[in-house]
mmCIF file of the N, C-alpha and C atoms, coordinates in Angstrom:
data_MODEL
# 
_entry.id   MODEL 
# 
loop_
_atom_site.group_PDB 
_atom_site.id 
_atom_site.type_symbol 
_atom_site.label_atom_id 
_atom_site.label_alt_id 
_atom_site.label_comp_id 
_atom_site.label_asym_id 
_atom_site.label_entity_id 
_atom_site.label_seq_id 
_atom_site.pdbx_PDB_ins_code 
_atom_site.Cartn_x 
_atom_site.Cartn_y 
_atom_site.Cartn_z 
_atom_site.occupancy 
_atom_site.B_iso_or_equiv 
_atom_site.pdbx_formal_charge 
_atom_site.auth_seq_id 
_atom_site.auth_comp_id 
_atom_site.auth_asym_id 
_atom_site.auth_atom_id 
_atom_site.pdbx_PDB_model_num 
ATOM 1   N N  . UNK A 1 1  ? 81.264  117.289 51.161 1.00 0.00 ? 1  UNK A N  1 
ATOM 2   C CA . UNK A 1 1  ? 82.201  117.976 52.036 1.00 0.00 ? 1  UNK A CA 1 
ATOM 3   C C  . UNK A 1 1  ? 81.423  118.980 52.879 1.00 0.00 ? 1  UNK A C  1 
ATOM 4   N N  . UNK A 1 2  ? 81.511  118.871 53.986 1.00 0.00 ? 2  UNK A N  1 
ATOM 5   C CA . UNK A 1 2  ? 80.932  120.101 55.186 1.00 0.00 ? 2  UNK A CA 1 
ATOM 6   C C  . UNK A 1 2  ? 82.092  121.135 55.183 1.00 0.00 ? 2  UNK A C  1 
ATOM 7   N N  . UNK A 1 3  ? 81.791  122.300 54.931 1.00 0.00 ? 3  UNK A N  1 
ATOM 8   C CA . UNK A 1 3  ? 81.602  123.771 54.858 1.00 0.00 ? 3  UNK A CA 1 
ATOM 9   C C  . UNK A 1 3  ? 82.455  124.285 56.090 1.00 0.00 ? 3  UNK A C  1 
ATOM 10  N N  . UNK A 1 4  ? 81.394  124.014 56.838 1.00 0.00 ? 4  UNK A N  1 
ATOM 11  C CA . UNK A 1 4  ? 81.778  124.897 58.112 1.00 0.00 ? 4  UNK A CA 1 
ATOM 12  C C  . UNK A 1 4  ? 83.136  123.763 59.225 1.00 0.00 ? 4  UNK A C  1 
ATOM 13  N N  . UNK A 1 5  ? 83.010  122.223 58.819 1.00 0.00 ? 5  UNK A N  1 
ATOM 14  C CA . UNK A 1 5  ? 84.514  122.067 59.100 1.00 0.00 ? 5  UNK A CA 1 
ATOM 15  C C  . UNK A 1 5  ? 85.278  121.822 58.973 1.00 0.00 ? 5  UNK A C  1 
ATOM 16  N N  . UNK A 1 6  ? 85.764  122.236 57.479 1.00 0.00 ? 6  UNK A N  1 
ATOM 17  C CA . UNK A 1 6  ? 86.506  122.020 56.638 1.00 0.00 ? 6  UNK A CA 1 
ATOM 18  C C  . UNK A 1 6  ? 87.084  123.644 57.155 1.00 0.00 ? 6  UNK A C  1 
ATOM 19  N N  . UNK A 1 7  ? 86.504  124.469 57.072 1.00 0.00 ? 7  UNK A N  1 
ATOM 20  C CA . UNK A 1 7  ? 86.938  125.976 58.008 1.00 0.00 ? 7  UNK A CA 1 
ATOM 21  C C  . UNK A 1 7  ? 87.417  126.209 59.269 1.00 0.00 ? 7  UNK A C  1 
ATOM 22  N N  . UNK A 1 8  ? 86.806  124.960 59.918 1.00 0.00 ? 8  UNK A N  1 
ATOM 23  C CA . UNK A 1 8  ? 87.325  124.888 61.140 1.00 0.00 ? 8  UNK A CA 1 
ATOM 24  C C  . UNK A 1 8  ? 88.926  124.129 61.796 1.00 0.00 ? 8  UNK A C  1 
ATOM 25  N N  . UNK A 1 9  ? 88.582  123.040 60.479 1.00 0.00 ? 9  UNK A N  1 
ATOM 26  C CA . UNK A 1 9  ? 90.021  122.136 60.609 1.00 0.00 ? 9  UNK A CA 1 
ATOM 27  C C  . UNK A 1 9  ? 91.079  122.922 60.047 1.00 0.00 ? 9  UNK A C  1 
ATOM 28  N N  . UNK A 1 10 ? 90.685  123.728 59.397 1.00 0.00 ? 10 UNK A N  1 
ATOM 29  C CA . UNK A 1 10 ? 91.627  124.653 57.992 1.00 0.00 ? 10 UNK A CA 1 
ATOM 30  C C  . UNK A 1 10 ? 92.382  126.096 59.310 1.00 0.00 ? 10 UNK A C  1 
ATOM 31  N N  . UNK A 1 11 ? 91.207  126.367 60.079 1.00 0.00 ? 11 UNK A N  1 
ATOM 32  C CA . UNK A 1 11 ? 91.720  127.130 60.912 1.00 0.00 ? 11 UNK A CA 1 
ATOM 33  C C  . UNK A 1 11 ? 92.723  126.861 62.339 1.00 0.00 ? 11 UNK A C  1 
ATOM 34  N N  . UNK A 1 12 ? 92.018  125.791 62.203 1.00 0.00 ? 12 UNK A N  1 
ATOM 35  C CA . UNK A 1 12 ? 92.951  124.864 64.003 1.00 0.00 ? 12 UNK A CA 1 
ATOM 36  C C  . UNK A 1 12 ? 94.335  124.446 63.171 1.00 0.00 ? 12 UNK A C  1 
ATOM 37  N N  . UNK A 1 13 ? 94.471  124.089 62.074 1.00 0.00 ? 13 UNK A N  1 
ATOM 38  C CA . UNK A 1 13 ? 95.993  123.821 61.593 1.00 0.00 ? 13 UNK A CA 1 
ATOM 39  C C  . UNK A 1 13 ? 96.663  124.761 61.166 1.00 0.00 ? 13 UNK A C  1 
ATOM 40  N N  . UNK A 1 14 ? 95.907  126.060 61.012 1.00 0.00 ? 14 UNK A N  1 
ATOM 41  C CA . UNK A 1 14 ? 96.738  127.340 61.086 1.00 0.00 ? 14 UNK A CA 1 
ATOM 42  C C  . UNK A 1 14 ? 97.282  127.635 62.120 1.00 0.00 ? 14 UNK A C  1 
ATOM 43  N N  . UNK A 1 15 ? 96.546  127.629 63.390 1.00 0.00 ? 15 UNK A N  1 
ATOM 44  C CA . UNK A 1 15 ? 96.803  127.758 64.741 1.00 0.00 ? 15 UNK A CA 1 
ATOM 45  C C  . UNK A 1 15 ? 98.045  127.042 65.494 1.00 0.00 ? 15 UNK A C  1 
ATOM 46  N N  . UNK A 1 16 ? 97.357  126.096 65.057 1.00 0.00 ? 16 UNK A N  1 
ATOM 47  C CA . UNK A 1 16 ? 98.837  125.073 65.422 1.00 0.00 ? 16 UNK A CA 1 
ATOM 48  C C  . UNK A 1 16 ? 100.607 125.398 64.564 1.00 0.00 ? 16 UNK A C  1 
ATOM 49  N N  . UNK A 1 17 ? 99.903  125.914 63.961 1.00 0.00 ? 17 UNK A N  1 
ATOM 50  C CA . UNK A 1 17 ? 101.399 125.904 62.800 1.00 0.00 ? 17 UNK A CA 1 
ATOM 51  C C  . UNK A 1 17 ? 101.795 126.960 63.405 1.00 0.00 ? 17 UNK A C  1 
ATOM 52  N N  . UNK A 1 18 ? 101.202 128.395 63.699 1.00 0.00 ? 18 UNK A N  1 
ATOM 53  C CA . UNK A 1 18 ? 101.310 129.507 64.248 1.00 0.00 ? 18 UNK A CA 1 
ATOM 54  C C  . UNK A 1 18 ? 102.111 129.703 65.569 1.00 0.00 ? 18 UNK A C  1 
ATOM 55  N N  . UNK A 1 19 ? 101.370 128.521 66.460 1.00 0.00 ? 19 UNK A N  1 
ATOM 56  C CA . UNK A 1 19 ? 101.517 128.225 67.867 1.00 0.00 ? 19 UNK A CA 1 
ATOM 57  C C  . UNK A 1 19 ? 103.352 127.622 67.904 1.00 0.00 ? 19 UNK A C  1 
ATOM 58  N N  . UNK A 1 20 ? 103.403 127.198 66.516 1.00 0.00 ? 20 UNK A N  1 
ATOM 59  C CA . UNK A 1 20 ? 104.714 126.754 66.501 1.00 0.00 ? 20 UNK A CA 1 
ATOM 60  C C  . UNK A 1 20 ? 106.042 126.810 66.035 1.00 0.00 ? 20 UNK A C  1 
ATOM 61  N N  . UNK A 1 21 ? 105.663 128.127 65.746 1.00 0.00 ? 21 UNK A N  1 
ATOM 62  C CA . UNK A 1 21 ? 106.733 129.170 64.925 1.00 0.00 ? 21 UNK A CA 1 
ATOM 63  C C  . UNK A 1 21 ? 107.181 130.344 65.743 1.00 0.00 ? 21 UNK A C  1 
ATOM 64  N N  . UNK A 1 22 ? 107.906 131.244 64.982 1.00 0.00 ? 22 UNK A N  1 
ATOM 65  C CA . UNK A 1 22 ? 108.691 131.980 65.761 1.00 0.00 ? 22 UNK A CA 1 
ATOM 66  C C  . UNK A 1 22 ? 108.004 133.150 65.875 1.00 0.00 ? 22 UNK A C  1 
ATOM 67  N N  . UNK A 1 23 ? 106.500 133.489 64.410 1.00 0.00 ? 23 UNK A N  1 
ATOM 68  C CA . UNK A 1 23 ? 105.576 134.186 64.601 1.00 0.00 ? 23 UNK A CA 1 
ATOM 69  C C  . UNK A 1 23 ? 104.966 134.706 65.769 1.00 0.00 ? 23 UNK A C  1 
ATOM 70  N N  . UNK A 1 24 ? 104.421 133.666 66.793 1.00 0.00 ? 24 UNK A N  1 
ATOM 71  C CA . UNK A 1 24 ? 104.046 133.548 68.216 1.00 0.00 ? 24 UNK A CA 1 
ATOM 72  C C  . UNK A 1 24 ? 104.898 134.253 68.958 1.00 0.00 ? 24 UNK A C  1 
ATOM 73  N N  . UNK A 1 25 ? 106.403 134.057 68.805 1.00 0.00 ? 25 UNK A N  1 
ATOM 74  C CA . UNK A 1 25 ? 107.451 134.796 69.893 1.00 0.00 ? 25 UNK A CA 1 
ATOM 75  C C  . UNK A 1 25 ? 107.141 136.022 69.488 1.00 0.00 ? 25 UNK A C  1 
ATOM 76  N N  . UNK A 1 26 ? 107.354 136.908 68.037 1.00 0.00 ? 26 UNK A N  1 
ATOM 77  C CA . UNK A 1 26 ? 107.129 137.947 67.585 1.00 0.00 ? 26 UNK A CA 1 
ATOM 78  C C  . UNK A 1 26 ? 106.199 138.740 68.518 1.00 0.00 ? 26 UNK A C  1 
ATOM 79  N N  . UNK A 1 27 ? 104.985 137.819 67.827 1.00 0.00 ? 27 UNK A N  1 
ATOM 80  C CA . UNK A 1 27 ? 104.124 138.784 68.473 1.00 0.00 ? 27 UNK A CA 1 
ATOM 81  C C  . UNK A 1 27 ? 103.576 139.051 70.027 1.00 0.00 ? 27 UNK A C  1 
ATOM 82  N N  . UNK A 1 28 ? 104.346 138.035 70.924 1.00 0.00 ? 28 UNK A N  1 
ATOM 83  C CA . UNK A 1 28 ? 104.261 138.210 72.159 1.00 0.00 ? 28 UNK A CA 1 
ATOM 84  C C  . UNK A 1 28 ? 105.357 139.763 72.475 1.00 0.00 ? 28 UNK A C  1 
ATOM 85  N N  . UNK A 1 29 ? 106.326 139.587 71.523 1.00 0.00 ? 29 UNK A N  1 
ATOM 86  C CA . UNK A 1 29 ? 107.327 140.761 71.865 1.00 0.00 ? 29 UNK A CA 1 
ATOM 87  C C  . UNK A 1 29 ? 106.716 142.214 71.297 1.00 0.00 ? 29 UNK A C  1 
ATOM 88  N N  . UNK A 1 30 ? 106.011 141.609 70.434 1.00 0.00 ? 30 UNK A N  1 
ATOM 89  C CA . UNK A 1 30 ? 105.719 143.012 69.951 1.00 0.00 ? 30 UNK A CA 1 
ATOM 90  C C  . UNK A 1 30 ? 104.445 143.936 70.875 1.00 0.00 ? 30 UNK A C  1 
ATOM 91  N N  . UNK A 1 31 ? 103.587 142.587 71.788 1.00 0.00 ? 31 UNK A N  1 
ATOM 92  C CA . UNK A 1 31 ? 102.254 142.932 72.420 1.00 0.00 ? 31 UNK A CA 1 
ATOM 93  C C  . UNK A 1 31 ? 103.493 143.885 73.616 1.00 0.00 ? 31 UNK A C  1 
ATOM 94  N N  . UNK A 1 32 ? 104.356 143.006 74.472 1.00 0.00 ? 32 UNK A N  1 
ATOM 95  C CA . UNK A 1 32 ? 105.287 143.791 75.108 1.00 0.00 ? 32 UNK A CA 1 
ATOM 96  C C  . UNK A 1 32 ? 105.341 144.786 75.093 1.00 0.00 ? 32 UNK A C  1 
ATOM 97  N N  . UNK A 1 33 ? 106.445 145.522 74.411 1.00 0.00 ? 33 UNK A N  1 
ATOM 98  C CA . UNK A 1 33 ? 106.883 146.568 73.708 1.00 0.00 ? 33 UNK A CA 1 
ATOM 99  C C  . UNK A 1 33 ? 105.514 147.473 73.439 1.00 0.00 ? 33 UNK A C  1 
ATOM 100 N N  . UNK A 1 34 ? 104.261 147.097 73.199 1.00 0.00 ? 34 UNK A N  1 
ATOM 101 C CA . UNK A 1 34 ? 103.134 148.210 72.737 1.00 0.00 ? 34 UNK A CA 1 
ATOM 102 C C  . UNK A 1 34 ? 102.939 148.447 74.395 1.00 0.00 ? 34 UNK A C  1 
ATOM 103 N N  . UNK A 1 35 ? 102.984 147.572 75.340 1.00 0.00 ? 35 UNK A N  1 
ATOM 104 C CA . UNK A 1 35 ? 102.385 147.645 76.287 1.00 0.00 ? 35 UNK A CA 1 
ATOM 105 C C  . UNK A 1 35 ? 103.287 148.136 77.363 1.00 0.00 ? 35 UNK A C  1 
ATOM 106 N N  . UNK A 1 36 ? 104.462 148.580 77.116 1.00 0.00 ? 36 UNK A N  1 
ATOM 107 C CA . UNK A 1 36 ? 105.396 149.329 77.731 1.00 0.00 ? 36 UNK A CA 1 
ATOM 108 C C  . UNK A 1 36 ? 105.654 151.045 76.897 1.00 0.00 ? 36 UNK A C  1 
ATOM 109 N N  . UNK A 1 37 ? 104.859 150.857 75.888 1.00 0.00 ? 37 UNK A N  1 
ATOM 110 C CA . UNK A 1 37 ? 104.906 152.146 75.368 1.00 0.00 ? 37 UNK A CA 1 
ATOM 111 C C  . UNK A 1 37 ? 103.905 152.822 75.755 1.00 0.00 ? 37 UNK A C  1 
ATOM 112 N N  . UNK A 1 38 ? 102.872 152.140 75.876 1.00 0.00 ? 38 UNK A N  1 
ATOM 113 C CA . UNK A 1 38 ? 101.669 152.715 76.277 1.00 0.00 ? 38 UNK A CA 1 
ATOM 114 C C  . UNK A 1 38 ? 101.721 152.944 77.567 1.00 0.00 ? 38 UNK A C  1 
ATOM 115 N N  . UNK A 1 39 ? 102.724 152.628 78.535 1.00 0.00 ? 39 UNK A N  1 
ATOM 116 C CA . UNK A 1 39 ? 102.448 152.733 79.741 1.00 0.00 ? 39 UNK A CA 1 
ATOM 117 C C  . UNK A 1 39 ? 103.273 154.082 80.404 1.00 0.00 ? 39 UNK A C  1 
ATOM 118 N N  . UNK A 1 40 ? 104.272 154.395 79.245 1.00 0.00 ? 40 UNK A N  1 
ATOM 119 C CA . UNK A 1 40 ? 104.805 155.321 79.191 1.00 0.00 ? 40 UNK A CA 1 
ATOM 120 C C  . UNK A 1 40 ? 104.103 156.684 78.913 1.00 0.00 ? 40 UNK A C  1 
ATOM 121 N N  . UNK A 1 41 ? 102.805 156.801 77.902 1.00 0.00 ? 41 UNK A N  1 
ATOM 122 C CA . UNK A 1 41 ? 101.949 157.655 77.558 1.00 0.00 ? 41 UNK A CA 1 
ATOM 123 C C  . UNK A 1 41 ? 101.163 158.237 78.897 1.00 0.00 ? 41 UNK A C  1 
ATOM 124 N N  . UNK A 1 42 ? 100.969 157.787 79.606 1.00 0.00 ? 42 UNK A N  1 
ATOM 125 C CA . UNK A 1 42 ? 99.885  158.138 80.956 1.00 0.00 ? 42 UNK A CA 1 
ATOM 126 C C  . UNK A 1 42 ? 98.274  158.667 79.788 1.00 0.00 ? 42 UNK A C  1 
ATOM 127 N N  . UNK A 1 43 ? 98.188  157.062 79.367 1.00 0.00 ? 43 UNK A N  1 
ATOM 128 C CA . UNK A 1 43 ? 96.610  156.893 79.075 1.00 0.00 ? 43 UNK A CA 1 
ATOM 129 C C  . UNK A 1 43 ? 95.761  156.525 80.185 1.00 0.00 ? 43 UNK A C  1 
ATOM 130 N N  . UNK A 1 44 ? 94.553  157.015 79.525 1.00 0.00 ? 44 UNK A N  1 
ATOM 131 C CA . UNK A 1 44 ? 93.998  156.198 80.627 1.00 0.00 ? 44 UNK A CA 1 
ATOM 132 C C  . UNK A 1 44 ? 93.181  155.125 79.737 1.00 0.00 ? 44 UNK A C  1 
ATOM 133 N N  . UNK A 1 45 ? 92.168  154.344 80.823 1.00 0.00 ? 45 UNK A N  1 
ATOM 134 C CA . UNK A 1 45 ? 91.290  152.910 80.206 1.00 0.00 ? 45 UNK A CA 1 
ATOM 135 C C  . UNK A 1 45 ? 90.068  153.810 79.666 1.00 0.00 ? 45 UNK A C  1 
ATOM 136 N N  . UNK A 1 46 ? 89.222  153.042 79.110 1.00 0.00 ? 46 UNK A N  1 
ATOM 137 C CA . UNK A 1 46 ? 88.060  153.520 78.292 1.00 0.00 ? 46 UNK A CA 1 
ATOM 138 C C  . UNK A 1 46 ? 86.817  153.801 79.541 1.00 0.00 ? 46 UNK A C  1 
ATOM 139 N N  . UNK A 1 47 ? 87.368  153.000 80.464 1.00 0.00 ? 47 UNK A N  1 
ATOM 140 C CA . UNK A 1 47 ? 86.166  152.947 81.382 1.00 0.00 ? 47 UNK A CA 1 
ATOM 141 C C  . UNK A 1 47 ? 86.383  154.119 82.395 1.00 0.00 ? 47 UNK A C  1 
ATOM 142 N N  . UNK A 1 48 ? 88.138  154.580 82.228 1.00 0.00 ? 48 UNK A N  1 
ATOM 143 C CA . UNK A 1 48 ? 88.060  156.017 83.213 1.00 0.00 ? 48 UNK A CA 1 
ATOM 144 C C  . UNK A 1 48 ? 87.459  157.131 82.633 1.00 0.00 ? 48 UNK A C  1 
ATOM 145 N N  . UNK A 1 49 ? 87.636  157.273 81.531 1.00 0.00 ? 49 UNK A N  1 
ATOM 146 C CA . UNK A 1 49 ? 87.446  157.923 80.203 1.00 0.00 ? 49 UNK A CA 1 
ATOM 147 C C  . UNK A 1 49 ? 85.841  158.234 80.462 1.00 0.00 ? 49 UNK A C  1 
ATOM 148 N N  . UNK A 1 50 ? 85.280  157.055 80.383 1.00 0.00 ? 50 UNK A N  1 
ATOM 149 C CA . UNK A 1 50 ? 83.680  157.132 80.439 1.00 0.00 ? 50 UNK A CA 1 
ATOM 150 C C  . UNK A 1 50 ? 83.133  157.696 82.147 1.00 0.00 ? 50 UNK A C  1 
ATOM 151 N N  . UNK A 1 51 ? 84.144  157.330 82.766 1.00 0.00 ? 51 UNK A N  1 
ATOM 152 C CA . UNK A 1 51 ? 83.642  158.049 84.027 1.00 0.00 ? 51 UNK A CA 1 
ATOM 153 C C  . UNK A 1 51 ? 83.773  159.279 84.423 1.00 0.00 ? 51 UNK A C  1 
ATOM 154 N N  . UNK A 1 52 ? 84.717  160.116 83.834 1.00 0.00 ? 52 UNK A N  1 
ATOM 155 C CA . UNK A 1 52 ? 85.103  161.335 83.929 1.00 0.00 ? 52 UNK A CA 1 
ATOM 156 C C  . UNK A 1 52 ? 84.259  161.940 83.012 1.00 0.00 ? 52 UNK A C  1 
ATOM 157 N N  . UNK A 1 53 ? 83.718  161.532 81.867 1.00 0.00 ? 53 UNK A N  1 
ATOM 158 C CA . UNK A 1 53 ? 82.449  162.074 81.218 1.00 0.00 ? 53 UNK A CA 1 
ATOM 159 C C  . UNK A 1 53 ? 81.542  162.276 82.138 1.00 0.00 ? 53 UNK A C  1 
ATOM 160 N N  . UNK A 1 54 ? 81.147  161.606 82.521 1.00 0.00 ? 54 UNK A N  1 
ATOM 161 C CA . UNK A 1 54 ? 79.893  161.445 83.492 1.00 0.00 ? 54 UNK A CA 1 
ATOM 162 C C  . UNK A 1 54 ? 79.810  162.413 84.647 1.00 0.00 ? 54 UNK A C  1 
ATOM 163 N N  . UNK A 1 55 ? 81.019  162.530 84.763 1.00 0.00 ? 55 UNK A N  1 
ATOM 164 C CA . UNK A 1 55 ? 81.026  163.632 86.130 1.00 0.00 ? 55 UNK A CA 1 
ATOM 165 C C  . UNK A 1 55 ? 81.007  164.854 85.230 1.00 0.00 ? 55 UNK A C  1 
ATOM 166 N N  . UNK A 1 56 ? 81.720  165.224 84.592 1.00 0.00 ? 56 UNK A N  1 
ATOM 167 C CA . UNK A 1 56 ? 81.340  166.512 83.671 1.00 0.00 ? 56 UNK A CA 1 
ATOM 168 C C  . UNK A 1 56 ? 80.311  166.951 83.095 1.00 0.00 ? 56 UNK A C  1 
ATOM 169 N N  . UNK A 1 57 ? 79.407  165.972 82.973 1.00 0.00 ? 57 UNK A N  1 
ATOM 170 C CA . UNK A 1 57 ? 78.470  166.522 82.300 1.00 0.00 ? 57 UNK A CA 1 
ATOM 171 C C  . UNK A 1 57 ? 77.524  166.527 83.531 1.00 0.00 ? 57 UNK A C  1 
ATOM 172 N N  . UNK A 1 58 ? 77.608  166.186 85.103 1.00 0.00 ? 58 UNK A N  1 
ATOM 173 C CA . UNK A 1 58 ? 77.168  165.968 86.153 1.00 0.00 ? 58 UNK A CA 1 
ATOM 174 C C  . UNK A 1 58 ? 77.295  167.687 86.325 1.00 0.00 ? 58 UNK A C  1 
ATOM 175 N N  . UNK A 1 59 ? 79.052  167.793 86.207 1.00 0.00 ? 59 UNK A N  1 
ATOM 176 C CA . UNK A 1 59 ? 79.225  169.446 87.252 1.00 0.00 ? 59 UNK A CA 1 
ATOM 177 C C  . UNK A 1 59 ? 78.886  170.327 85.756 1.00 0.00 ? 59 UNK A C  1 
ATOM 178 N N  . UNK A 1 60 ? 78.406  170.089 84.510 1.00 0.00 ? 60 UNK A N  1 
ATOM 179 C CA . UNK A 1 60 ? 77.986  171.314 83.541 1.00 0.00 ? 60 UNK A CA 1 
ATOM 180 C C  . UNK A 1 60 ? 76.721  171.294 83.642 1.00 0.00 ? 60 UNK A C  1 
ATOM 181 N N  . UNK A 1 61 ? 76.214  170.010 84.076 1.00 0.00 ? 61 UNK A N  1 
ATOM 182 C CA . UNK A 1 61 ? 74.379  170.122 84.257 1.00 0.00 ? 61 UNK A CA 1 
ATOM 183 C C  . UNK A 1 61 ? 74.109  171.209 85.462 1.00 0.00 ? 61 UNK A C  1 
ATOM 184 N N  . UNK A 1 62 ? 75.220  171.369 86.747 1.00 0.00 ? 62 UNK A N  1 
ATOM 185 C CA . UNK A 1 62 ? 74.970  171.824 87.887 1.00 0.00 ? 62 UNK A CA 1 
ATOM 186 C C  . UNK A 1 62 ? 75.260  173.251 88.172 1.00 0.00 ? 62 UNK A C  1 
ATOM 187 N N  . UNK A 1 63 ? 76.081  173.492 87.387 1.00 0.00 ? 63 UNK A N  1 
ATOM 188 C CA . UNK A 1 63 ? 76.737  175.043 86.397 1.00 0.00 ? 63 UNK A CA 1 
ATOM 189 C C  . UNK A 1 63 ? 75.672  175.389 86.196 1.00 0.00 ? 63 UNK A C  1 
ATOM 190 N N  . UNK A 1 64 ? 75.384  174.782 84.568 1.00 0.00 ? 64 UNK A N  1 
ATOM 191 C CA . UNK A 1 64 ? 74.023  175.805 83.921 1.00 0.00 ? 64 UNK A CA 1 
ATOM 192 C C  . UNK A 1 64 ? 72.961  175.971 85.054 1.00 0.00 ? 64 UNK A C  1 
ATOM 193 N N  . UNK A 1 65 ? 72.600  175.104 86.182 1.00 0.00 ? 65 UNK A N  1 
ATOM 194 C CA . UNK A 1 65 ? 71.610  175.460 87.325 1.00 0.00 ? 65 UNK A CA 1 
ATOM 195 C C  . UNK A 1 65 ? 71.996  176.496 88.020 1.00 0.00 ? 65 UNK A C  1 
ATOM 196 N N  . UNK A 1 66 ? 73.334  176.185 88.234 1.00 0.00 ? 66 UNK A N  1 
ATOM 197 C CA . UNK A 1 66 ? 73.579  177.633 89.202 1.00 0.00 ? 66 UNK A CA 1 
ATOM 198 C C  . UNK A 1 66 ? 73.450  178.789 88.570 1.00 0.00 ? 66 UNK A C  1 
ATOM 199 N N  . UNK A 1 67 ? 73.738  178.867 87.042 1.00 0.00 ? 67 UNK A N  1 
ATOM 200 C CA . UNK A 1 67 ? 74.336  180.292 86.368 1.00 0.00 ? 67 UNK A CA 1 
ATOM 201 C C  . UNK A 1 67 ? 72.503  180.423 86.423 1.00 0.00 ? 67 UNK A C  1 
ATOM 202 N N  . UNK A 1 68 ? 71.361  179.849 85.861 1.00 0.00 ? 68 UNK A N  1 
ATOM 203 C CA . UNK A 1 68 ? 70.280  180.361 85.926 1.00 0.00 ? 68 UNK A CA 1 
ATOM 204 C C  . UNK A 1 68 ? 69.765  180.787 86.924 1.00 0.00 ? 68 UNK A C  1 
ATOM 205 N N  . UNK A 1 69 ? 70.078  180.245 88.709 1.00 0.00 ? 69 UNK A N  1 
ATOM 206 C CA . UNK A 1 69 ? 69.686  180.681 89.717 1.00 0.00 ? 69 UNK A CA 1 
ATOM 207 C C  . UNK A 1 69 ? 70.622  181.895 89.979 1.00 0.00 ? 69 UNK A C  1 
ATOM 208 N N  . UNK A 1 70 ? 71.481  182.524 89.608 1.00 0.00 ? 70 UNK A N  1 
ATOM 209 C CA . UNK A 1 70 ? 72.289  183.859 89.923 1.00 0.00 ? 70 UNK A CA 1 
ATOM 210 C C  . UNK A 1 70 ? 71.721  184.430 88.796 1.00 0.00 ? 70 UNK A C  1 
ATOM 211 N N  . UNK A 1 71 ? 71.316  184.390 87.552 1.00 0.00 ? 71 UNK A N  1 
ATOM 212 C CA . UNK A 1 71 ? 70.695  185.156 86.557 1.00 0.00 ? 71 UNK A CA 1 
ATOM 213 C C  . UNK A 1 71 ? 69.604  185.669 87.071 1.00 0.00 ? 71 UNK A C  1 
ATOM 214 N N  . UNK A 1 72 ? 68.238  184.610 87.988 1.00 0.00 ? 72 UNK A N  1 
ATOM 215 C CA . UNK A 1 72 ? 67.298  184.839 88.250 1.00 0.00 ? 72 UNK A CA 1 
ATOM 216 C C  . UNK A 1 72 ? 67.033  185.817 89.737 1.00 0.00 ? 72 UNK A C  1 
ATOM 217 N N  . UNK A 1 73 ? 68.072  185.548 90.333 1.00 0.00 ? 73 UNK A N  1 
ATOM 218 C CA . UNK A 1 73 ? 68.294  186.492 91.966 1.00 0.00 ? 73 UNK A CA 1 
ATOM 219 C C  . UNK A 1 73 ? 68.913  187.817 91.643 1.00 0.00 ? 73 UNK A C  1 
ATOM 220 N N  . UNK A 1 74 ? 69.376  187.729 90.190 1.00 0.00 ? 74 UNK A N  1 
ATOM 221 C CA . UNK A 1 74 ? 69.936  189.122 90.133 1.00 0.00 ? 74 UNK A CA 1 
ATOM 222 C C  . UNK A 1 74 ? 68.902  189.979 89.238 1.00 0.00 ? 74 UNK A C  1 
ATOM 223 N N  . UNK A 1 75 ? 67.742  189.180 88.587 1.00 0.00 ? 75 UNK A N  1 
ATOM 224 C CA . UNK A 1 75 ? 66.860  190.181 88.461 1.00 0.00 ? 75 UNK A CA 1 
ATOM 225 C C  . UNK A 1 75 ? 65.728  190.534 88.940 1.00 0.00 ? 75 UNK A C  1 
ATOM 226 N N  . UNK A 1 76 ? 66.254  189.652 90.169 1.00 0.00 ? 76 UNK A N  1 
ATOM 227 C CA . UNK A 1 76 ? 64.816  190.222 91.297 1.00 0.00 ? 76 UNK A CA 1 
ATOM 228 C C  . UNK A 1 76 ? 65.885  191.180 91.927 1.00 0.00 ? 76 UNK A C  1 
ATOM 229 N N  . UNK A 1 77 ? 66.948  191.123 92.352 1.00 0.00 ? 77 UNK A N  1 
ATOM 230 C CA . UNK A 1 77 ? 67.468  192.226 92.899 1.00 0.00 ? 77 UNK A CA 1 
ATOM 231 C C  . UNK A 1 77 ? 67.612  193.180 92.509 1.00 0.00 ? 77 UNK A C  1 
ATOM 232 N N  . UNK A 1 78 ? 67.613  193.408 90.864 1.00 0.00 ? 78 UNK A N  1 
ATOM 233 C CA . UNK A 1 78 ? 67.403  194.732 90.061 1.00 0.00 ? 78 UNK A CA 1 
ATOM 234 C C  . UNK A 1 78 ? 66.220  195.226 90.630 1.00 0.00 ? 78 UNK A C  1 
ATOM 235 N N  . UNK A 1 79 ? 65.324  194.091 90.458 1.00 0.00 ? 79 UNK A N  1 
ATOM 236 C CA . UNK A 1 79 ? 63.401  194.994 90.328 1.00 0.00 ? 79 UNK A CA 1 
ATOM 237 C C  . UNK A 1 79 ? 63.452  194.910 91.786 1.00 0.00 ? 79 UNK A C  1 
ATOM 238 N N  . UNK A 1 80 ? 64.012  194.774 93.201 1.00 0.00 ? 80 UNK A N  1 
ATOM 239 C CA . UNK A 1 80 ? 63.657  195.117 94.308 1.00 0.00 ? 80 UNK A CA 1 
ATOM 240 C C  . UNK A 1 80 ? 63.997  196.617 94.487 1.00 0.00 ? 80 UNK A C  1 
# 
């Protein structure tokens, strides 16, 4: 007996059985329903998420530059 498709046939007749039940309706209603709830949340995607990182740590890299260049002009303006 082969292993790997005996797993495979074992899985495609799950599928099919799945594909043909009321399971399938379920869970199309239930993907629905998550996906109208979620749309209600005002999420955002992972990839806005990751882009708005990027700019933040863009304008805190550009911060700490500025705060050291006003640290450094204000102690030459002391010692002038």
């Amino acid at each position: 007996m082969n292993t790997p498709n005996f797993f495979n046939d074992m899985q495609n007749k799950i599928n099919q059985v799945l594909e043909n039940s009321p399971a399938k309706d379920i869970e199309k209603n239930v993907k629905a329903m998550m996906s109208q709830g979620f749309a209600k949340l005002d999420l955002v995607t992972r990839e806005e998420f990751d882009i708005q990182a990027q700019v933040l740590a863009k304008t805190r890299s550009k911060l700490e530059a500025l705060e050291a260049r006003v640290a450094e002009l204000e102690t030459k303006h002391r010692g002038a």
